[in-house]
C-alpha positions in Angstrom: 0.0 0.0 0.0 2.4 2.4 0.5 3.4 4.6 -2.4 -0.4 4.8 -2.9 -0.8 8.7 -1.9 -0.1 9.9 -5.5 -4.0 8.0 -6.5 -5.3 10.7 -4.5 -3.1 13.5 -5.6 -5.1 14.9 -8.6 -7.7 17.5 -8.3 -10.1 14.9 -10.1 -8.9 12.2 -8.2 -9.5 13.6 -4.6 -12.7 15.0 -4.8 -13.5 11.5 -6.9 -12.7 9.9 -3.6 -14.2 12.5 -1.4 -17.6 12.1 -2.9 -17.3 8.4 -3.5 -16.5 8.1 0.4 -19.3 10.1 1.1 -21.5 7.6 -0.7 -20.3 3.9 0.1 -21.5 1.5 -2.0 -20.7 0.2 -5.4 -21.0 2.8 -8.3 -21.4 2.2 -11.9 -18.9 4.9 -14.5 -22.1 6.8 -15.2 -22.8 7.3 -12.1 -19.4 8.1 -11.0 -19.6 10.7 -14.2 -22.2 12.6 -12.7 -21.2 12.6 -8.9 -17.8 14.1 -10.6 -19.1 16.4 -13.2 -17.4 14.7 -15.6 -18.4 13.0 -18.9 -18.3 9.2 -19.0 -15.3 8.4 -21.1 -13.2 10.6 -18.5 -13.8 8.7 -15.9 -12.0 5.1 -16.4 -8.8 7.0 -16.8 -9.1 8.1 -12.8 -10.7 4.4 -12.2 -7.5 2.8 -13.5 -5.2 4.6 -11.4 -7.5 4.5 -8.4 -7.3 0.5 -8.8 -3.9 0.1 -9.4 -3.0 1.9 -6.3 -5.5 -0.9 -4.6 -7.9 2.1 -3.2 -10.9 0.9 -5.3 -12.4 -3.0 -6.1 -14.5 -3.6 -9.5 -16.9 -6.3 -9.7 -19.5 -7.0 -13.2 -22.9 -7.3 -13.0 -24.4 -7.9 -16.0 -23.8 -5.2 -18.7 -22.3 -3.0 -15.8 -19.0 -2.9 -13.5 -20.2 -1.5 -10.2 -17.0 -0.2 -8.2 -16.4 0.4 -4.5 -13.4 2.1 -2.7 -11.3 0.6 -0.4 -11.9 2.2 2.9 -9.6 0.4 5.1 -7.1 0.6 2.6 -7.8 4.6 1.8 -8.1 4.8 5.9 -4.7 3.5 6.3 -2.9 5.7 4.3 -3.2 8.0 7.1 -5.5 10.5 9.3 -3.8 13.7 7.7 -4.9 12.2 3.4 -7.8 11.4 4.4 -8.7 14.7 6.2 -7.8 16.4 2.8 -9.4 14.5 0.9 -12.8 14.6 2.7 -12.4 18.3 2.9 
């Protein structure tokens, strides 16, 4: 996990994660898209990096790929990330 603080780095990024910590649960692209005032095909580009860095789990259903971040994982990269990224 560690080296995982740059997932959260970009403007898009944190306040992708802030709203998505706000709102637990799984989340389908379009959905994400609108919670981040973005247009769909923007928004696998911050999925990817989110996933790599292990902060966020995908699972299909059906047509769709619902996805969920990893709170204990996001949690433990430390008090002071997670205050700015919730702020």
């Amino acid at each position: 996990m560690a080296g995982n603080g740059h997932a959260t780095t970009g403007g898009t990024r944190a306040s992708g994660t802030a709203a998505a910590a706000a709102h637990p649960g799984p989340h389908t692209t379009g959905e994400l898209a609108h919670a981040w005032g973005l247009s769909p095909p923007e928004v696998p580009r911050h999925l990817a990096v989110l996933r790599r860095a292990g902060l966020l789990t995908a699972r299909r259903h059906g047509r769709y790929v619902r996805y969920t971040l990893n709170l204990p994982d996001l949690t433990a990269l430390g008090t002071d990330l997670l205050a700015a990224v919730l702020r």
